[in-house]
C-alpha positions, 0 to 999 in steps of 0.5 A: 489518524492524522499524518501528525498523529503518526509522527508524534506516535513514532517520535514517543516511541523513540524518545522512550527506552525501546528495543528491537525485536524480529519475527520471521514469518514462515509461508507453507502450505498448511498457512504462515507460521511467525517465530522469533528471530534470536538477535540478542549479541551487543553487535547485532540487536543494536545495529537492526535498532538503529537501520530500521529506526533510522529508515522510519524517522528519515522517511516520515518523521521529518519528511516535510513534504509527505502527505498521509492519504486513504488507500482506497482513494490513492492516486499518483502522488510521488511522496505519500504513504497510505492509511489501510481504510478497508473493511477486509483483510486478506490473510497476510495482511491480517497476520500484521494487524492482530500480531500482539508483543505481549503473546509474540515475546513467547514465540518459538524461536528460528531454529536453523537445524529443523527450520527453512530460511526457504519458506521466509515469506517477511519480517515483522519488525517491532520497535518499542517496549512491551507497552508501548511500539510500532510494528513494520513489515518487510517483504523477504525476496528470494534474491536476499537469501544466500543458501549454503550450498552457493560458492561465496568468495569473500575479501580477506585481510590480504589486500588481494586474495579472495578466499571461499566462505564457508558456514551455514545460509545468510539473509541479506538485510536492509533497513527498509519497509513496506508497512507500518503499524502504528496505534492500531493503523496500518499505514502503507509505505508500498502500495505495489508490494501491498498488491503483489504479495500480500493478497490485496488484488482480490479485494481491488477486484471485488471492490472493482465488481460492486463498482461496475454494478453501481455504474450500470445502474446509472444507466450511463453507459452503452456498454458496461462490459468495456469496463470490466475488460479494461479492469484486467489491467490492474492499474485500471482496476485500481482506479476503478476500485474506489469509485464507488465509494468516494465518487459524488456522481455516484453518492449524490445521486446526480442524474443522469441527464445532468452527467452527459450535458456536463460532459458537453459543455466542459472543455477538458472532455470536449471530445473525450467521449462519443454517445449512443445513437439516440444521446441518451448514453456515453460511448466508452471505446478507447482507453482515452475515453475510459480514464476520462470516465473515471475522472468524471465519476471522481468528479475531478473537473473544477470550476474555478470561481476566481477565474471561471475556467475549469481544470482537472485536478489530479489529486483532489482533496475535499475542503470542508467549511467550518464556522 
């Protein structure tokens, strides 16, 4: 999916006669249980209609500047959002992917006598018609839930009484989101909440895992274990993560004779890395060195053909030629 594909797929949903619809997703320990969330009065289904519409097309459709990048090559770009590009889906994740309107529509809904706001885990919100929507996903954090045994104060229509409120718990809701599915993708809007809360760490370090095992098969480095170590820091593990896949050092078989003389003779790593005692291995002993390392197997220092110098380009995307 193309960053256009996504915004003409959302700007189709409103543009048709859509409603709002939310399902409460309930965390136990025997699993995750969605039931739907009854919102049908004039007042309240309009206005989650409109903040959550509202938040999705100010924050993609016309944000001019945002770029849509692969999740598994995600770097430090400060307006992106992110296609889910991996083969496996921890269990939260994979409840938002198979959620289907036409069996949700029959969900059992929230009751407050038997249910417990307590065990609200997110909410899967749905924009659409039962042919055609978008679907998005917000975490529910327990500050947002108000139970009904705290003492609330509330202003009344004197301009300086306040008075204690009584009635049942209270869910403090804005219009914002953490994913978004749309025509079967799943776009990331949060790429920390992904981690935190939805069981994508163990798929970082699995990918962390093969990654390290295709390294040491370079034979590139003296001592492969720093960077299982260094990996304990999850924004290491992180970068480390995709290498694997999308490194050309790694997928074109460069030799490894070829990768050390390179990082010689390059300025930007001149004296980023020290070697083994016969030259034949890099030496990775301090942060410096391990983030460089990873830059090279990413295969992001470049050589500009106007200018000859060499640069490091922090977000690199490929240019392919056609014709």
């Amino acid at each position: 999916m193309t960053l256009q594909k996504l915004k003409e797929s959302i700007t189709n949903t409103f543009d048709a006669a859509y409603s709002a619809q939310i399902y409460l997703v309930l965390k136990s320990i025997q699993g995750y249980e969605v039931k739907l969330a009854d919102i049908e009065s004039d007042k309240t289904a309009p206005e989650i209609k409109a903040m959550f519409s509202g938040f999705i097309h100010d924050s993609i459709v016309c944000n001019e500047d945002l770029q849509l990048c692969e999740l598994s090559v995600a770097d430090e770009r400060s307006n992106a959002i992110y296609r889910y590009d991996y083969e496996e889906y921890p269990e939260e994740l994979g409840l938002f992917k198979d959620f289907d309107i036409t069996q949700a529509v029959n969900a059992v809904k929230y009751d407050f006598t038997k249910d417990d706001l307590s065990s609200l885990h997110g909410y899967i919100v749905y924009l659409g018609s039962m042919t055609d929507g978008i679907l998005l996903f917000k975490k529910h954090y327990s500050i947002s839930l108000i139970k009904r045994d705290s003492f609330l104060l509330g202003a009344v229509k004197s301009k300086h009484r306040f008075e204690k409120l009584d009635g049942e718990d209270i869910i403090r809701l804005n219009g914002t989101a953490q994913l978004v599915r749309a025509d079967g993708e799943i776009i990331v809007l949060d790429i920390k909440v992904l981690e935190r809360n939805f069981g994508f760490t163990s798929l970082i370090y699995k990918s962390v895992d093969e990654t390290v095992q295709a390294i040491d098969d370079l034979a590139l480095l003296e001592d492969v274990q720093v960077l299982k170590d260094a990996a304990e820091d999850i924004s290491f593990a992180r970068k480390l993560s995709k290498v694997k896949k999308y490194s050309p050092v790694i997928n074109l078989s460069i030799p490894k004779e070829t990768v050390i003389e390179f990082t010689r003779i390059t300025p930007a790593l001149a004296g980023k890395f020290k070697y083994s005692e016969d030259g034949s291995k890099i030496r990775l002993d301090t942060k410096t060195s391990k983030e460089s390392f990873i830059k090279l197997l990413n295969d992001a220092f470049l050589h500009s053909e106007l200018t000859k110098q060499y640069y490091e380009a922090k977000a690199k995307d490929n240019i392919s030629q056609e014709g």
